[in-house]
VEXNU-608835 format. One line per 4 residues: number of its first residue (from 1); their letters; for each residue y, z, x of N, C-alpha, C. Coordinates in steps of 0.05 Angstrom, whole numbers, plus 5000, padded with zeros to 4 digits. Atoms other than C-alpha are relative to their C-alpha. Layout:
! residues N
NUM) a) Y,Z,X,Y,Z,X,Y,Z,X  ...
//
This chain:
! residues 394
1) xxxx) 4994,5007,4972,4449,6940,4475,4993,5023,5019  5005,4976,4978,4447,7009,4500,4965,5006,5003  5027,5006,4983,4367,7012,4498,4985,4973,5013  5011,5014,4986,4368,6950,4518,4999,5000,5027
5) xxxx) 4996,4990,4965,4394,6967,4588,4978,5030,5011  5023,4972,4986,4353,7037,4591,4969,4984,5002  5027,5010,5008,4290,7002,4568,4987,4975,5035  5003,5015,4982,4301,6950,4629,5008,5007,5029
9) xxxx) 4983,4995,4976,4335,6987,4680,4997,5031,5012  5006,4973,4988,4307,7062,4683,4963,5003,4990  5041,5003,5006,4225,7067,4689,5004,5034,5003  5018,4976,5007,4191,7123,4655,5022,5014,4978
13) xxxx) 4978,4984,5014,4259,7129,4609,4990,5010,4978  4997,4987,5033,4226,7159,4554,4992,5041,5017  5002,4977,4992,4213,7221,4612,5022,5016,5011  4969,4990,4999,4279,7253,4603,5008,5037,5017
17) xxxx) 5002,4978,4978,4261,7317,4645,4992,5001,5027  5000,5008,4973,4244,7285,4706,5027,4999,5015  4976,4996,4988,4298,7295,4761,5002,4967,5016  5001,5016,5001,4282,7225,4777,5013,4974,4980
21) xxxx) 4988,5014,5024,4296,7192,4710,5027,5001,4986  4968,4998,5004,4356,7229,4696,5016,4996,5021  4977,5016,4992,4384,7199,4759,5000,4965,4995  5004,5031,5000,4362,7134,4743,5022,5000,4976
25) xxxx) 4980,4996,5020,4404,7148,4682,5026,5005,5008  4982,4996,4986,4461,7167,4717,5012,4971,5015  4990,5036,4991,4461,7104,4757,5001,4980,4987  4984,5025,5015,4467,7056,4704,5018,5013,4978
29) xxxx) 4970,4993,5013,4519,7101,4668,5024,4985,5020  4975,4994,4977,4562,7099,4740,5001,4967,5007  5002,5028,4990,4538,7020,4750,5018,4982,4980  4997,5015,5024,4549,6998,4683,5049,5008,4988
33) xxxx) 4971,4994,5001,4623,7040,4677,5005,4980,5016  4987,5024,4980,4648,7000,4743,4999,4970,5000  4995,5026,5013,4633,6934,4713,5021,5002,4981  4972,4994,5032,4673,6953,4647,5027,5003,5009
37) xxxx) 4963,4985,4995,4732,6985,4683,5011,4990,5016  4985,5022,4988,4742,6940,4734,5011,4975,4985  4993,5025,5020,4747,6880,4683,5024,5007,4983  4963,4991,5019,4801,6919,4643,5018,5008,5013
41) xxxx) 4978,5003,4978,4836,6937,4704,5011,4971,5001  4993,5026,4984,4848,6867,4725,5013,4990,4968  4988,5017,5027,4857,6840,4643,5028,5016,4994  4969,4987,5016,4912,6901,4629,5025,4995,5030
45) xxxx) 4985,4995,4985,4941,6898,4696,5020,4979,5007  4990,5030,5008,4958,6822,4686,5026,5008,4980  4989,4996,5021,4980,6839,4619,5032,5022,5005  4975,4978,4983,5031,6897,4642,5020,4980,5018
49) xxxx) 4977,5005,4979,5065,6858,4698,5006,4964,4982  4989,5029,5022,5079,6794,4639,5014,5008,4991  4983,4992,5020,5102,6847,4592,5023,5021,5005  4982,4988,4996,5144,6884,4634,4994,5032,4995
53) xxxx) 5007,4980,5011,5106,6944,4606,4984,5026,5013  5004,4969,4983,5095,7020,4634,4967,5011,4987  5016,4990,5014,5050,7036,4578,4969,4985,5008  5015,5019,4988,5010,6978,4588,4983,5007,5037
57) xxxx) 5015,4993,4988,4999,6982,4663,4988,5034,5011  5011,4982,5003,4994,7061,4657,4967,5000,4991  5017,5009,5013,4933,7036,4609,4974,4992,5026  5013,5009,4981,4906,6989,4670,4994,5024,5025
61) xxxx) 5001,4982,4977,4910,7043,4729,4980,5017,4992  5007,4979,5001,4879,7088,4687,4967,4990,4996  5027,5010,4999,4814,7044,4675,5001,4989,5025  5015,4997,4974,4813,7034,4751,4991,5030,5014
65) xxxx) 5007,4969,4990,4815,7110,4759,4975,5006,4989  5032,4997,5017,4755,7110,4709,4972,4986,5019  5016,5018,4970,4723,7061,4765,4994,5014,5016  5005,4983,4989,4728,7105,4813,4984,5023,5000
69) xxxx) 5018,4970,5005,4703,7169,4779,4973,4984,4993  5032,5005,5010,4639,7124,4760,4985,4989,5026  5019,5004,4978,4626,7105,4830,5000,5024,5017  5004,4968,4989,4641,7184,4857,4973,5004,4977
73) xxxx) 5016,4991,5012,4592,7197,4797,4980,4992,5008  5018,5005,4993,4551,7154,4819,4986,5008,5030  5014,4992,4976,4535,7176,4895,5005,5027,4995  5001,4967,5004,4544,7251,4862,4971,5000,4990
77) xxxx) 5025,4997,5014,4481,7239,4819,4982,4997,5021  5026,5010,4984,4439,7204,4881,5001,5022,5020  5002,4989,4989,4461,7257,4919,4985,5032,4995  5018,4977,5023,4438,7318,4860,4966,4989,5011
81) xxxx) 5016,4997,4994,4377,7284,4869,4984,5008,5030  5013,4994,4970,4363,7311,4941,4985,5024,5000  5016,4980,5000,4301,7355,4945,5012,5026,5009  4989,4973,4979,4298,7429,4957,4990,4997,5034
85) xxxx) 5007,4991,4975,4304,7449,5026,5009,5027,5010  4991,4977,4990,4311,7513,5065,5028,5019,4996  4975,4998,5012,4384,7519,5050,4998,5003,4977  5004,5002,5037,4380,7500,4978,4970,4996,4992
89) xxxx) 5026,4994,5017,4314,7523,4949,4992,4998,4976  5005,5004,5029,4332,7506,4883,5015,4970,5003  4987,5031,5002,4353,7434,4898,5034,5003,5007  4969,5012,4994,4424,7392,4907,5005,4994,4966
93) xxxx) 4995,4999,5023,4431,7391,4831,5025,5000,4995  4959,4989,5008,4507,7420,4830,5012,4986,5006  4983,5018,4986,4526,7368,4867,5012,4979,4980  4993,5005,5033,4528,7332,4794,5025,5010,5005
97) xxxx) 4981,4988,5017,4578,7375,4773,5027,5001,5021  4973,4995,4979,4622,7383,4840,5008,4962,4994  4986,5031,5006,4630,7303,4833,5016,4993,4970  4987,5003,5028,4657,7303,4759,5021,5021,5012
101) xxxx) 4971,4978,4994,4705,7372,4781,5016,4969,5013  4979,5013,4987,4732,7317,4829,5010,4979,4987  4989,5020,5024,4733,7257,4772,5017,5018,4983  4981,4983,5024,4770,7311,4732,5040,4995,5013
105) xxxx) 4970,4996,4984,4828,7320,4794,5008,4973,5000  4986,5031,4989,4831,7238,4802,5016,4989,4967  4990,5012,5028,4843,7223,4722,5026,5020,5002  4978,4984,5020,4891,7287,4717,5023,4986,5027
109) xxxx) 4987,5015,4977,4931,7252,4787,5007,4985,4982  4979,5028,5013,4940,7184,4751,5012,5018,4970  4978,4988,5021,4961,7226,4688,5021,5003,5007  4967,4987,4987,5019,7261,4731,5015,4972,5006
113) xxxx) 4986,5022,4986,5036,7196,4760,5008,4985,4980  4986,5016,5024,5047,7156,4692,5018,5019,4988  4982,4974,5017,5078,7219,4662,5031,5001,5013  4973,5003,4987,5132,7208,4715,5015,4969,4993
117) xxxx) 4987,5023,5006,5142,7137,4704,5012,4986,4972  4982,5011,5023,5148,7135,4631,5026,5023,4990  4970,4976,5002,5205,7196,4635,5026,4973,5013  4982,5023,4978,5232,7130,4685,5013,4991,4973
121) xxxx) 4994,5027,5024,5225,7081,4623,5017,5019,4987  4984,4993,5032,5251,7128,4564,5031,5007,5019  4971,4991,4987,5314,7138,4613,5015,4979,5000  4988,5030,4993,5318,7067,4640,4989,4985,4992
125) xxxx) 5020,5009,5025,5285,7026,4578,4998,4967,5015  5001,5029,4993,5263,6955,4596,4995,4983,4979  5000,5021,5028,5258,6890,4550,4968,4990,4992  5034,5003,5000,5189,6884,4533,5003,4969,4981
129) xxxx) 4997,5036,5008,5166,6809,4523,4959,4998,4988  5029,4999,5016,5112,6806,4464,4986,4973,5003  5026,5025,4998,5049,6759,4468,4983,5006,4982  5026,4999,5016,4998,6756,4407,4981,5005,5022
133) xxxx) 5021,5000,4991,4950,6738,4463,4998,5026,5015  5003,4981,4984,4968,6800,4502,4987,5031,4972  5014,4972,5023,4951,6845,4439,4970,4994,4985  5023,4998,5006,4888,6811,4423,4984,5007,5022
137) xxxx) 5017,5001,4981,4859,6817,4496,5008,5034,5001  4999,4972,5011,4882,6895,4483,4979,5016,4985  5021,4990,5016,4842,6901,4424,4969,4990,5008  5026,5001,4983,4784,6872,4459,4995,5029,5018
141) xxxx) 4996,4976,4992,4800,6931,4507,4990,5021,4987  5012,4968,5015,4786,6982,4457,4984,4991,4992  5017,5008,5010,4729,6944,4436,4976,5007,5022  5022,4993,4979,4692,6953,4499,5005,5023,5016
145) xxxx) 5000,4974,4996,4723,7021,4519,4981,5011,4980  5027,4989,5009,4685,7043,4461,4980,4995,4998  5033,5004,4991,4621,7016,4472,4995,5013,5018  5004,4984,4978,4623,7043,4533,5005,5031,4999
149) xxxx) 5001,4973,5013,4644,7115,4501,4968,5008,4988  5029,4994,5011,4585,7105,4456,4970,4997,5015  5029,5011,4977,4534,7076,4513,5003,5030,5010  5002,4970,4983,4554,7145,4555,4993,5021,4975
153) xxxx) 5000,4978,5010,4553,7192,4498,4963,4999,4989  5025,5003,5009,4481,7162,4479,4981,5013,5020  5023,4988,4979,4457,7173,4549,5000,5025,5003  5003,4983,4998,4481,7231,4557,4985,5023,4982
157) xxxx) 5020,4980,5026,4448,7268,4489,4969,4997,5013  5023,5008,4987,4382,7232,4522,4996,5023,5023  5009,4982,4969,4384,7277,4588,5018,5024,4991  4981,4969,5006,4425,7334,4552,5020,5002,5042
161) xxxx) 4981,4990,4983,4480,7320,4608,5033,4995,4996  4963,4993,5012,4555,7348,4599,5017,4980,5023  4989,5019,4988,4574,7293,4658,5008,4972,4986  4999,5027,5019,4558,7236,4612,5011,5001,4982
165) xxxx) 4993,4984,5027,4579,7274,4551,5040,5002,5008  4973,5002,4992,4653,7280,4593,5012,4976,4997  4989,5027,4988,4659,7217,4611,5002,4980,4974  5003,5007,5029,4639,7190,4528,5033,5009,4998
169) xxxx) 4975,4978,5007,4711,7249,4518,5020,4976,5011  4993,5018,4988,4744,7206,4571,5005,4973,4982  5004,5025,5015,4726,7138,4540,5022,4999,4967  4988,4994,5032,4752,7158,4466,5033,5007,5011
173) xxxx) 4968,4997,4989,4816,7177,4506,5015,4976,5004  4993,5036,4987,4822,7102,4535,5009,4987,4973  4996,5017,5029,4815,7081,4461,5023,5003,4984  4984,4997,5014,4865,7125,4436,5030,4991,5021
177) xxxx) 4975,5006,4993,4919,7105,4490,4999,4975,4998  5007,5026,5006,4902,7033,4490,5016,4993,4963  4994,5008,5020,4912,7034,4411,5031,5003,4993  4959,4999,5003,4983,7071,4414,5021,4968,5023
181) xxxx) 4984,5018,4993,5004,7015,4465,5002,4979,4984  5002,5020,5016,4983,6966,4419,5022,5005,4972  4977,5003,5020,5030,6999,4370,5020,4998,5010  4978,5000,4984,5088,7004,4420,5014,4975,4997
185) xxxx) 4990,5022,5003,5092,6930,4421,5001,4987,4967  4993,5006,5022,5081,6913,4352,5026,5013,4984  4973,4986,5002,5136,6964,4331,5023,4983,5014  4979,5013,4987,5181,6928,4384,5004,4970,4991
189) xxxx) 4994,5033,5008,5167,6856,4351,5009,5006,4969  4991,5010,5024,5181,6878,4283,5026,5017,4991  4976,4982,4996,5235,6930,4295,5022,4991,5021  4982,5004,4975,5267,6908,4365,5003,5028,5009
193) xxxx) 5000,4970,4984,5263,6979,4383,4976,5004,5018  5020,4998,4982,5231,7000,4449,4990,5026,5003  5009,4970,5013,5187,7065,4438,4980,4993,5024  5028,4991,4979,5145,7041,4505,5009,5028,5015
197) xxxx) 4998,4972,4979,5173,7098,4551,4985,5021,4985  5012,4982,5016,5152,7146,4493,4968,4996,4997  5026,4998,5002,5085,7121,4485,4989,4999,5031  5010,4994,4974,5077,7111,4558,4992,5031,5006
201) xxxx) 5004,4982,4996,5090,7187,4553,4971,5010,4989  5032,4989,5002,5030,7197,4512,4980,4997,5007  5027,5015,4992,4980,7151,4544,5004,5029,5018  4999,4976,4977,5003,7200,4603,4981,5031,4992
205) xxxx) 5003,4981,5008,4993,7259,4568,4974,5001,4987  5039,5007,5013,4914,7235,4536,4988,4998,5018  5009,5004,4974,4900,7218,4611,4998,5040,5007  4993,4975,4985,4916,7286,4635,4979,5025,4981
209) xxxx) 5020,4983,5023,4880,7323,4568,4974,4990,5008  5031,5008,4991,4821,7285,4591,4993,5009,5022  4996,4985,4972,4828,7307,4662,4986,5029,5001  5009,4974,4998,4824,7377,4639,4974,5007,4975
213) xxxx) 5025,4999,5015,4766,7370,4587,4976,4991,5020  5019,5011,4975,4728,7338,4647,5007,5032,5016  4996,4975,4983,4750,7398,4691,4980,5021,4987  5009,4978,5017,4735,7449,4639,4966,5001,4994
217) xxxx) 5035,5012,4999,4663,7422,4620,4980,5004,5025  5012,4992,4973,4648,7425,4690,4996,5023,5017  5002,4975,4993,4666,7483,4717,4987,5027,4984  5014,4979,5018,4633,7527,4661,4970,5000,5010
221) xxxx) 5017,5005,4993,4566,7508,4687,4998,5015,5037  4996,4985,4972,4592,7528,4760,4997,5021,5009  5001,4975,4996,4615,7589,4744,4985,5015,4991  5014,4987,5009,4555,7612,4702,5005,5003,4973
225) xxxx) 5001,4995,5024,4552,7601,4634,4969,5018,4978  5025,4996,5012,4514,7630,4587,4979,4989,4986  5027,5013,5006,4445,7606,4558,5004,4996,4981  4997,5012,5024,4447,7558,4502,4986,5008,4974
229) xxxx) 5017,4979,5025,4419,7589,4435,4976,4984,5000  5034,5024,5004,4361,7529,4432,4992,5013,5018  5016,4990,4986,4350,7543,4497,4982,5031,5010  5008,4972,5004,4346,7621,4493,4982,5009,4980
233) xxxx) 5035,4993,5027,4293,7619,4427,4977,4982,5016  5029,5018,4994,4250,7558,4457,4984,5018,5017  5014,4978,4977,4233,7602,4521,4988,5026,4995  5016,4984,5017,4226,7655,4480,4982,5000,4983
237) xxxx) 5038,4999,5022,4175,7633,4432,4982,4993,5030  5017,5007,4974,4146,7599,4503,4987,5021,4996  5007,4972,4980,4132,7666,4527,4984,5022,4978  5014,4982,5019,4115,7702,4457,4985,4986,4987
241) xxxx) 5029,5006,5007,4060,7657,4442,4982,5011,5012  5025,4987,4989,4013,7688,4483,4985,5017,4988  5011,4983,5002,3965,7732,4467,5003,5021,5022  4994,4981,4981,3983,7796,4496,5019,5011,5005
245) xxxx) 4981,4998,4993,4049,7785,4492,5013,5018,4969  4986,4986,5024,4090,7836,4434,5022,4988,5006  4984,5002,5002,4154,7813,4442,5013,4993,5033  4985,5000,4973,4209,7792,4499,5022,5008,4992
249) xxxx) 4976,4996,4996,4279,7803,4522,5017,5003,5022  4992,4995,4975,4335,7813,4573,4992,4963,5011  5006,5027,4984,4331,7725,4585,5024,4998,5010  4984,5008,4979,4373,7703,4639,4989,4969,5012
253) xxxx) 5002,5028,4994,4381,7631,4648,5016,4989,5027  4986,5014,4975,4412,7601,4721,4998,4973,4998  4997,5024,5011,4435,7537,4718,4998,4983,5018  4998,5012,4985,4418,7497,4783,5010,4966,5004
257) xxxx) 5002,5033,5005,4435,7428,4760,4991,4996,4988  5011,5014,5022,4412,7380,4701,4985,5006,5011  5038,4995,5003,4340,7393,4689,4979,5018,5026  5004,4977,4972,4341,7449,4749,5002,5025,4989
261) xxxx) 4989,4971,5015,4343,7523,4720,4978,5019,5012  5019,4975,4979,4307,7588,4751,5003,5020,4971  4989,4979,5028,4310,7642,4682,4975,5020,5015  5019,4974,4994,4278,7717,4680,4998,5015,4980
265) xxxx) 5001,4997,5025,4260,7747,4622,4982,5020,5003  5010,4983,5011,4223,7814,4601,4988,5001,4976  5020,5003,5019,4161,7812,4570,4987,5020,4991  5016,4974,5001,4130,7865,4534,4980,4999,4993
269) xxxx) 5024,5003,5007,4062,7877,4530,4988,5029,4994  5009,4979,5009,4014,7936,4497,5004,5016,5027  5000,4976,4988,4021,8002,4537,4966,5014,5006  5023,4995,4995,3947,8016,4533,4978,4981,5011
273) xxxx) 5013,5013,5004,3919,7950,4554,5002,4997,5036  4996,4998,4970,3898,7943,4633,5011,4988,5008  4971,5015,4994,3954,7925,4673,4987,4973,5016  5010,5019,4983,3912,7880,4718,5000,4971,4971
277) xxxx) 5002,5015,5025,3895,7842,4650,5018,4987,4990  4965,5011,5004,3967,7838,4635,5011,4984,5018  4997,5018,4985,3984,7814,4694,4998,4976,5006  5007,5027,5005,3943,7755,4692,5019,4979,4981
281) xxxx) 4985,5018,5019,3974,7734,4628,5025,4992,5012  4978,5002,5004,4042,7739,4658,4998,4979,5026  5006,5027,4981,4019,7692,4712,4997,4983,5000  5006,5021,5016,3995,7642,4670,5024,4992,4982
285) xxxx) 4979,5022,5017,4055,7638,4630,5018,4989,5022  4984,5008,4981,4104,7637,4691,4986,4972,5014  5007,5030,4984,4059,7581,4717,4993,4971,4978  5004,5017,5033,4049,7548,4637,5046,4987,5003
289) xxxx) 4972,5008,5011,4127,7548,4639,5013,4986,5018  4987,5016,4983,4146,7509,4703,4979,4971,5001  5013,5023,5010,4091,7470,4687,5013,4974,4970  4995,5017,5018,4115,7446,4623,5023,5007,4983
293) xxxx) 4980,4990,5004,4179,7475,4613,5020,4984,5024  4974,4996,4984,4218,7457,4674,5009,5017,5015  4972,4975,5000,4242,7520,4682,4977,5027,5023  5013,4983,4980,4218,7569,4745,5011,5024,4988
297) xxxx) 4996,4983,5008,4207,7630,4709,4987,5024,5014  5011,4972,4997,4206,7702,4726,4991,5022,4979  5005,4985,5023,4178,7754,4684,4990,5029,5008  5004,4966,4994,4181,7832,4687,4989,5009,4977
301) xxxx) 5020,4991,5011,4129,7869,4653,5010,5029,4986  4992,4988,5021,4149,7912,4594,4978,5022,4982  5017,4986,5017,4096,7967,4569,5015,5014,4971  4996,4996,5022,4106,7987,4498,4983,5007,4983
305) xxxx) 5026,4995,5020,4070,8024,4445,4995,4986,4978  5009,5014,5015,4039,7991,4400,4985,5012,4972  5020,4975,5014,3989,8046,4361,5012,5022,4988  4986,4965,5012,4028,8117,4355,5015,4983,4976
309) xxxx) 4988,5003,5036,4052,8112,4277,5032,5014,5013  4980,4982,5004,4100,8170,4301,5019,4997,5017  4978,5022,4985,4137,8122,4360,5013,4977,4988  4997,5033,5008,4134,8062,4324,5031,5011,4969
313) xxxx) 4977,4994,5011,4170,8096,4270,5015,5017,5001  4975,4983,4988,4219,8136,4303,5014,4975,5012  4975,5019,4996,4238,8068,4332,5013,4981,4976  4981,5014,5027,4256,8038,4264,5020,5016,4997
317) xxxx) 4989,4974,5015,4284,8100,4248,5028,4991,5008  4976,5011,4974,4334,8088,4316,5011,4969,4990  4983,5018,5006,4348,8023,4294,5008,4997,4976  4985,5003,5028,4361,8028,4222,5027,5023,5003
321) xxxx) 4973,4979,4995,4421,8089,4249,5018,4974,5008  4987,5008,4980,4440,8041,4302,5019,4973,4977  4994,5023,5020,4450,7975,4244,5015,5016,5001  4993,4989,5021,4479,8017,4203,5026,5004,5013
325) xxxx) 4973,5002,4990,4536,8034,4250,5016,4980,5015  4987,5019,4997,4544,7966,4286,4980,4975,4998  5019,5027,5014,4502,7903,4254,4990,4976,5020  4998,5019,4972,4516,7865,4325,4986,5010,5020
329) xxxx) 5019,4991,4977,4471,7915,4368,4961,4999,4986  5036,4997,4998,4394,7925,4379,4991,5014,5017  5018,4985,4981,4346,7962,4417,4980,4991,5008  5030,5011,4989,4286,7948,4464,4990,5029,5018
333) xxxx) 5004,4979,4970,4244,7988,4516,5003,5018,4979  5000,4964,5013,4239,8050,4462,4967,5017,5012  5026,4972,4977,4189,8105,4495,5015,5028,4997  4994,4976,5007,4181,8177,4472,4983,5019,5013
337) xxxx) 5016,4968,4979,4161,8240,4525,5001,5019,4985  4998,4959,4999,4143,8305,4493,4998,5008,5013  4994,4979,4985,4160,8357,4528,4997,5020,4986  4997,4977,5021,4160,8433,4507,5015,5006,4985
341) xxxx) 4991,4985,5007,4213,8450,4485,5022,4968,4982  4980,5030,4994,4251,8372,4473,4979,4974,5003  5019,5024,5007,4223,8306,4448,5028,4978,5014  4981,5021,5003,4256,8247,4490,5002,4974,4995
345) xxxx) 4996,5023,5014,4277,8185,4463,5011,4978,5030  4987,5021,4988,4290,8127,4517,4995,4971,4996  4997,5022,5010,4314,8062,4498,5029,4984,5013  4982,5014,4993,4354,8003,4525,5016,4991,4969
349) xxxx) 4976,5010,5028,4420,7993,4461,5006,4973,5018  4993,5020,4992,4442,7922,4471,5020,4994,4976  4975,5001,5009,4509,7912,4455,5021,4972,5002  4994,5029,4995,4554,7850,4453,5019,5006,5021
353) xxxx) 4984,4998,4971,4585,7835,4527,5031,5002,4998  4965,4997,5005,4657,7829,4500,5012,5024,4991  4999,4972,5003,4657,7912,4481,5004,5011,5026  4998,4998,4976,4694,7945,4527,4983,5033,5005
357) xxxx) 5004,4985,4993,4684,8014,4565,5004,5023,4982  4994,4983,5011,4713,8059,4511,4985,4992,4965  5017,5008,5019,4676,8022,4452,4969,5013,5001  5027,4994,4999,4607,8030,4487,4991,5022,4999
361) xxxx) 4998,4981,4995,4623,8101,4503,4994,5010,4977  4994,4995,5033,4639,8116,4419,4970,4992,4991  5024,5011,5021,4576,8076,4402,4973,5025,5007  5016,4991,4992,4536,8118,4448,4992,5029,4991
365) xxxx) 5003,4981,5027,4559,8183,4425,4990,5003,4978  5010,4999,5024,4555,8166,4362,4971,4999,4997  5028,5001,5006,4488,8146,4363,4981,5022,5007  5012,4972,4993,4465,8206,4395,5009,5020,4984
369) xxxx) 4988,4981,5021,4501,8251,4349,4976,4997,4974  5013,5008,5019,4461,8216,4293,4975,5009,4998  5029,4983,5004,4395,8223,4315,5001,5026,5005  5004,4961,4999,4403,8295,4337,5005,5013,4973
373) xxxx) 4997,4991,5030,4423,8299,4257,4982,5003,5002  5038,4994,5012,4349,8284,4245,4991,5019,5014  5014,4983,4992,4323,8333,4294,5011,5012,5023  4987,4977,4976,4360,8386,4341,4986,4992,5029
377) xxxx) 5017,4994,4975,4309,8375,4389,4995,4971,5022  5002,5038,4980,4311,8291,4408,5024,5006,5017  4985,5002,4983,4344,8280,4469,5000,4972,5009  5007,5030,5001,4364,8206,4474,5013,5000,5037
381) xxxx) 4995,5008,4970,4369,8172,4546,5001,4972,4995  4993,5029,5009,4408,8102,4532,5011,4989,5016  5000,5027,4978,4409,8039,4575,5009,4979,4991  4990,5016,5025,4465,8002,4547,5000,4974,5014
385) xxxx) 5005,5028,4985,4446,7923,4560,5016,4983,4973  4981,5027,5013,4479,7849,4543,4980,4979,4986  5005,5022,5001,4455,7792,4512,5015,4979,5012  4987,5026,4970,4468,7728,4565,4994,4981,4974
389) xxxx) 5007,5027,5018,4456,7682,4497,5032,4983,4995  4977,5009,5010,4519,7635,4483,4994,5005,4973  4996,5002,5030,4549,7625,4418,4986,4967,4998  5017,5027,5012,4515,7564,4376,5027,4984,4991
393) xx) 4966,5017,5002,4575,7500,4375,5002,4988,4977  4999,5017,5031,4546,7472,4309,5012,5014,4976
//
């Protein structure tokens, strides 16, 4: 069903980096939710005011709140897609993400607000009045909440976006409060015990966890997350295919919005080879990589020896000390000045960002201590840098 709708309803969907296509994707996530959630609004909200039940229309409210966030999603996405202009030079992209922050505040609202009413019930319990038919048109409910979990979580893997991917989190939430109401009442027909206020409490409390997994998801992207491990090797081999190119480092990924990103990355190239020459190359990738990457890249130019035996291995040398005392660092940028009297050693150490001030300090020493073992006369000059790579979630 779900390619049946992309296949009919978003042109060019197999071009999933177009800022076009992934709103066309967007809009029959946000079209297709507000059909679904209005229909279970109206079937639970029925159901609730028959059965006397908190949990129940907690249940309904909360798939009209899901309504809501899919028609904010939806004029958030049409609005992401608004070209750059003068102001925003890297596009309306974020605007995505500011519309889900606000689907985050409207789901964690109706959480608070059921959260209060079933504290009502488990105080002041009511008689709940069971219906087979009301618990099969339930399990229908969870039958087409999760389709609709699984339709979003499909699209979203399709356009690698964490809006769709929320809103799937969401969905599986619906399923699991939906199923506890469904035990609330069965419990009450074969026990006579009323355990809705209690489960009302948890629908409450799954609403509100969803709220803040939507929140959380979103705002990480806002505030600058770091670059995804796929994405921090792909760009990197990008860039070290070339001819010309020895090696990169120092990538920095910015996150403008789905399929929007600006990165900068340090490329190194031979030290003896004309810079004009070099140049070129780095022109051609920066314009190879927004070409067929996506991704508006910068690139700072990195000379490096390549030839001297007696650099090349003095920098193993430096990094087989450096392993040896912490397995989690590396070095780049190594370059060695003789001088008369003093050979110096300069090199950027790259250290992990969560080491504080008195760690880096110890490593630094140390490492200078070390090599001055090998020779009285090195004088190291160290440029202690981060890797911006996230951790890998698999």
């Amino acid at each position: 069903m779900t390619d049946f709708l992309v296949r009919h309803f978003v042109k060019n969907y197999k071009d999933v980096t177009e800022v076009s296509v992934r709103t066309s994707y967007g809009i029959l996530s946000g079209i297709v939710g507000i059909i679904c959630n209005v229909f279970l609004f109206a079937a639970k909200f029925i159901i609730g005011l028959i059965l006397h039940s908190v949990s129940v229309t907690a249940d309904a409210f909360n798939n009209l709140s899901d309504a809501c966030s899919s028609i904010i999603s939806l004029v958030g996405v049409k609005m992401a897609e608004k070209p750059a202009d003068k102001r925003h030079p890297f596009g309306h992209g974020r605007v995505e993400y500011i519309a889900a922050l606000v689907v985050s505040f409207l789901v964690l609202e109706v959480g608070f607000t059921f959260l209060k009413d079933s504290v009502h019930k488990i105080l002041s319990p009511e008689k709940l009045n069971f219906q087979i038919v009301s618990v099969i048109i339930l399990i229908l409910s969870i039958t087409v909440k999760l389709w609709l979990g699984m339709f979003n979580k499909k699209l979203g893997e399709k356009i690698d976006s964490k809006v769709l991917k929320a809103v799937f989190a969401d969905s599986m939430g619906d399923v699991i409060a939906t199923a506890a109401t469904i035990l609330s009442l069965l419990f009450f027909q074969f026990t006579g015990v009323n355990i809705d206020g209690f489960v009302g409490l948890g629908v409450a409390l799954v609403i509100m966890w969803a709220g803040i997994q939507i929140a959380r998801d979103t705002l990480e992207p806002l505030i600058g997350e770091a670059v995804d491990p796929e994405i921090y090797e792909k760009i990197k081999a990008f860039v070290e295919k070339y001819e010309g190119i020895e090696g990169s480092h120092d990538l920095i990924v910015h996150n403008y919005g789905p399929g929007r990103s600006m990165a900068s990355i340090h490329a190194e190239v031979p030290n003896d080879v004309d810079i004009e020459k070099s140049h070129n190359i780095i022109d051609k990738i920066e314009r190879d990589a927004l070409d067929e990457l996506g991704t508006f890249l910068v690139i700072h130019m990195d000379p490096v020896e390549t030839k001297d035996e007696r650099v090349l291995t003095l920098k193993e040398t430096v990094l087989e000390i450096l392993k040896a005392m912490d397995a989690s660092c590396s070095i780049h940028d190594f370059r060695v000045i003789y001088k008369e009297n003093e050979i110096c050693l300069i090199f950027d150490m790259v250290i992990p960002i969560e080491y504080d001030e008195s760690t880096k300090k110890k490593l630094i020493n140390n490492l200078t201590e070390n090599i001055q073992a090998l020779n009285s006369s090195y004088q190291c000059m160290i440029t202690v840098d981060h890797d911006y790579m996230g951790e890998n979630e698999n």
